[in-house]
ZARO-299445 format. One record per residue (C-alpha): x, y, z; residue in one letter; chain. Coordinates in Angstrom, 2 decimals, padded with zeros to 5 digits. Last residue first. Layout:
BEGIN
{{X Y Z} A A},
...
//
This chain:
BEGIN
{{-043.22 083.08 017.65} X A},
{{-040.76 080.44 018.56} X A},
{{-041.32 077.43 020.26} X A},
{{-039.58 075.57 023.06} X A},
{{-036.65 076.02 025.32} X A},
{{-036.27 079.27 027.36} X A},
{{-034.75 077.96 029.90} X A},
{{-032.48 075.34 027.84} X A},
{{-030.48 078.22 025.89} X A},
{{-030.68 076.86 023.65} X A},
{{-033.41 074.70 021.33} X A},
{{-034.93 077.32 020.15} X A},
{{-038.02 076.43 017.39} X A},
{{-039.89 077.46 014.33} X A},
{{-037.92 080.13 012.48} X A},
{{-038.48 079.89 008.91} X A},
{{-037.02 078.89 005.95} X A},
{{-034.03 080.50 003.53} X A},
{{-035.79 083.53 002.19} X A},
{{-033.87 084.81 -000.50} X A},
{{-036.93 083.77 -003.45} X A},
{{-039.34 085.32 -001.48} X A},
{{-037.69 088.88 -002.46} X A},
{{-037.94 091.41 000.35} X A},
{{-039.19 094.43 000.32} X A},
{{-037.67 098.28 001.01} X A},
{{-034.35 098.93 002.42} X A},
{{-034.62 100.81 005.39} X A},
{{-038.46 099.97 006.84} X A},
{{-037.92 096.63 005.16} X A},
{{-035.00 096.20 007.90} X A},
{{-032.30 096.75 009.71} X A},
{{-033.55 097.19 013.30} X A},
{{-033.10 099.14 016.52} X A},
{{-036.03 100.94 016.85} X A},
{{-038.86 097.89 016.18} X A},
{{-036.90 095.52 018.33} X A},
{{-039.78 093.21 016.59} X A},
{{-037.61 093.05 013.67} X A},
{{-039.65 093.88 010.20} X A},
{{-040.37 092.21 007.22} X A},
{{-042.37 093.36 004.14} X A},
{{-043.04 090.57 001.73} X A},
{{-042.17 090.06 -001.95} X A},
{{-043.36 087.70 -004.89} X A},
{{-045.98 089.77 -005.86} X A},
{{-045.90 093.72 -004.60} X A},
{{-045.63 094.91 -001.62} X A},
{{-047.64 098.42 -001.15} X A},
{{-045.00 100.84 000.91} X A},
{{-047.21 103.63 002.87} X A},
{{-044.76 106.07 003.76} X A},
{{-043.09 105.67 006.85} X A},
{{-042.73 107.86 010.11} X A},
{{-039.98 106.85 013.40} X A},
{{-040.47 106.19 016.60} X A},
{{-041.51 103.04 016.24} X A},
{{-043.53 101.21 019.21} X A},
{{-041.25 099.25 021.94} X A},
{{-040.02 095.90 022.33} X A},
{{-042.62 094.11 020.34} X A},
{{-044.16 090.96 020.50} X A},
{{-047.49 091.97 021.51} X A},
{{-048.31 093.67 018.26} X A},
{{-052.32 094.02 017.65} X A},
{{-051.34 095.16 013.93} X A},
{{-053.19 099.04 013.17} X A},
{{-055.31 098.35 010.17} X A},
{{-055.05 100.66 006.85} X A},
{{-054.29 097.80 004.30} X A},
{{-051.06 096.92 007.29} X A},
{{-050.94 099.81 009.80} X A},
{{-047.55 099.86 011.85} X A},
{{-048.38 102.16 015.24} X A},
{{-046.26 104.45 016.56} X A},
{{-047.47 108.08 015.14} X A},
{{-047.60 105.92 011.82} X A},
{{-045.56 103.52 010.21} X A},
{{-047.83 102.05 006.91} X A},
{{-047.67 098.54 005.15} X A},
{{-049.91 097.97 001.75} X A},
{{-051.06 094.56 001.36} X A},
{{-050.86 093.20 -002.27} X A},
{{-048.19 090.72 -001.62} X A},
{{-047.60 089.76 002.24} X A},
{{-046.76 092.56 004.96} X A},
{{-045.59 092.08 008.45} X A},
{{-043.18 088.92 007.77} X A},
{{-041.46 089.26 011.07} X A},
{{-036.82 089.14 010.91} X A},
{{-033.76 087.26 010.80} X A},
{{-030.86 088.18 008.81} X A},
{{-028.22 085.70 007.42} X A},
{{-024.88 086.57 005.62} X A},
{{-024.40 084.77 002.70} X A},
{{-025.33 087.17 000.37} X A},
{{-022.31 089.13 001.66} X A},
{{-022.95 092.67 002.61} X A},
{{-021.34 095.46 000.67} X A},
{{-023.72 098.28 -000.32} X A},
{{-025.35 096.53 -003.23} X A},
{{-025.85 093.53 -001.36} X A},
{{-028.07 094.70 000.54} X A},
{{-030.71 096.80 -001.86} X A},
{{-029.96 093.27 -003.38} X A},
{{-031.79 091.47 -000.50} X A},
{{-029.94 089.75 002.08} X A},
{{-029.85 085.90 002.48} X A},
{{-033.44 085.05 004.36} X A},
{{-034.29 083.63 007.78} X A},
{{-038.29 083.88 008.75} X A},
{{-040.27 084.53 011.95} X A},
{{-043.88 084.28 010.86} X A},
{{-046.39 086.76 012.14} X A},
{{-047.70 087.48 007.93} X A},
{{-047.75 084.05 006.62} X A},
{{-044.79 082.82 003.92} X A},
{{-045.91 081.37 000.72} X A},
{{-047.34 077.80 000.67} X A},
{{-046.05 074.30 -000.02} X A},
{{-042.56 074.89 -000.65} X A},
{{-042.61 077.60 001.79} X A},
{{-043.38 074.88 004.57} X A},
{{-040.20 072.61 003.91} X A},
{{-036.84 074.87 005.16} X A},
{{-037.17 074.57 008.81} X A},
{{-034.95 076.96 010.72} X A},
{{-034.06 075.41 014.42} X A},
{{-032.76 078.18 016.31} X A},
{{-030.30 078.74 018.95} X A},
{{-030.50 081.94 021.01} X A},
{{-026.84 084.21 021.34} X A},
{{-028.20 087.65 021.36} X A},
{{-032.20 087.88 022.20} X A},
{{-035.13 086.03 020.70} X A},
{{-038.54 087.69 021.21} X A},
{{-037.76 090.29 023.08} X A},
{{-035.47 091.24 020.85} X A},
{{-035.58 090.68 017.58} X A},
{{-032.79 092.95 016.77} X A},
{{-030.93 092.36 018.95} X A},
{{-028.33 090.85 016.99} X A},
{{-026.09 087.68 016.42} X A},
{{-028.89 084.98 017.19} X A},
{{-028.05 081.44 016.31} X A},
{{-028.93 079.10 013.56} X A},
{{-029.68 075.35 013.27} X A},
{{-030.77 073.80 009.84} X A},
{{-034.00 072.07 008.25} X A},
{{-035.25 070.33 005.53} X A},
{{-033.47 070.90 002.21} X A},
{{-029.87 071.71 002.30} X A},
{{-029.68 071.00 006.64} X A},
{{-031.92 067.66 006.12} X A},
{{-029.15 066.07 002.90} X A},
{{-026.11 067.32 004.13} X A},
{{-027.10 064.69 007.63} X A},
{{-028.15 062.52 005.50} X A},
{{-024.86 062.63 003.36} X A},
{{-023.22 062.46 006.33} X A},
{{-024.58 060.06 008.14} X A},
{{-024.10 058.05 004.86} X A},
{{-020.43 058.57 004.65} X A},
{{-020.24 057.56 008.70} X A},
{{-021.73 054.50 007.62} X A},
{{-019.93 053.28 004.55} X A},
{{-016.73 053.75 006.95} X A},
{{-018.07 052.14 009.90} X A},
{{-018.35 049.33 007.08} X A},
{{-015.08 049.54 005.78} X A},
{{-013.54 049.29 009.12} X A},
{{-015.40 046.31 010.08} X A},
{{-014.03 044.94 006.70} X A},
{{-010.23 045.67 007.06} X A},
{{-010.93 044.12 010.70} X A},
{{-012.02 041.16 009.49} X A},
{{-009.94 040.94 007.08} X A},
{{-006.81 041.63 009.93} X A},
{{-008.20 038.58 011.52} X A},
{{-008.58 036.23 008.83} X A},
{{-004.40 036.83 008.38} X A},
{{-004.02 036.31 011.65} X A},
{{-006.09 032.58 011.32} X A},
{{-004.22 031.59 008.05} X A},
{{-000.56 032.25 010.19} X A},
{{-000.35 028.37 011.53} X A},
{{-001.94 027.01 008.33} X A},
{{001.15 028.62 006.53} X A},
{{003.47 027.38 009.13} X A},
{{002.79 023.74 007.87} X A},
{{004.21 024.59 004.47} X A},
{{007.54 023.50 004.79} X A},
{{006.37 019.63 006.11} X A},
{{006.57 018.83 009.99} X A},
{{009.53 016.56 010.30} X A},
{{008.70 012.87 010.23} X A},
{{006.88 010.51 011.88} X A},
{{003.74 011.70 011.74} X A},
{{004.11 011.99 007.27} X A},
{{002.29 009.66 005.99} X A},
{{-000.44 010.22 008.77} X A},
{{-001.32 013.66 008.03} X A},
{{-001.20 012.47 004.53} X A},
{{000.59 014.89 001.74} X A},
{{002.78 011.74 001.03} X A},
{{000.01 009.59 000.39} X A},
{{000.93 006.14 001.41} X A},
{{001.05 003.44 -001.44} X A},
{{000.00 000.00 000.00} X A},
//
């Protein structure tokens, strides 16, 4: 009878063959796979968090915080925002809301950087005509009931009809803002979303409005 000379047996009393280290260093080698692929996949992952993540600030929502005080006492320097971007694709913006918006080109034109965010109160929506008078803001004639304002305006304004497209926005720190009351209406198109919830600081936690 023939042994097989790659036989386990063929070969017990004998020196161990060349390649018997081989099956010595298979399991290290399975190892480091492993690892190589546990890597890959908290790789795949963490790219897919991210795109999410790119994904619900571009179109959903975004956090912002207050750099003025302008909208004081409302939201005051330093508050945390959540801006949701969604609602204005299904209807235009409501007079009371709180929206973010890149500046206008009445902006732009005197140096600031599209970029740069403003927050401020839809007061006037297309075809209503917005009036400052002896401290009251009239929209189509009507004095606003304006709880959420620092103080009245001290200052006069024309009657400003804003046309399609636009809305009239003013910060409820009413003396101590840059807005429509400056530079005339703003262009839907530069609003980024609006302001729907503060998340910091934690006592004042909650909704926005």
């Amino acid at each position: 009878m023939v042994s097989d000379p790659q036989s386990p047996k063929a070969n017990s009393d004998g020196p161990a063959p060349a390649s018997a280290p081989l099956a010595e260093e298979a399991p290290q080698k399975s190892r480091w796979l492993h690892l190589w692929d546990s890597q890959q996949e908290n790789l795949r992952i963490l790219v897919i968090a991210l795109v999410i993540a790119l994904l619900v600030r571009f179109f959903v929502a975004e956090p912002r915080f207050i750099p003025s005080n302008s909208m004081e006492p409302t939201l005051h320097i330093g508050d945390r925002l959540i801006v949701e971007k969604v609602s204005y694709h299904l209807h235009p913006p409501q007079q009371g809301d709180i929206v973010v918006f890149n500046p206008p080109p009445q902006l732009t034109a005197l140096g600031y950087d599209f970029r740069q965010a403003f927050i401020k109160r839809v007061i006037g929506a297309p075809g209503q005509t917005v009036r400052v008078s002896q401290g009251q803001v009239l929209v189509n004639g009507q004095a606003l009931e304006e709880g959420y304002t620092l103080e009245a305006p001290e200052y006069e304004m024309l009657p400003v009809t804003v046309p399609e497209g636009y809305v009239f926005v003013m910060g409820d720190n009413r003396n101590d803002s840059n807005d429509s009351h400056v530079w005339g209406v703003l262009p839907q198109g530069n609003i980024i979303g609006r302001a729907t919830f503060r998340f910091w600081p934690l006592d004042r936690f909650g909704e926005v409005g």
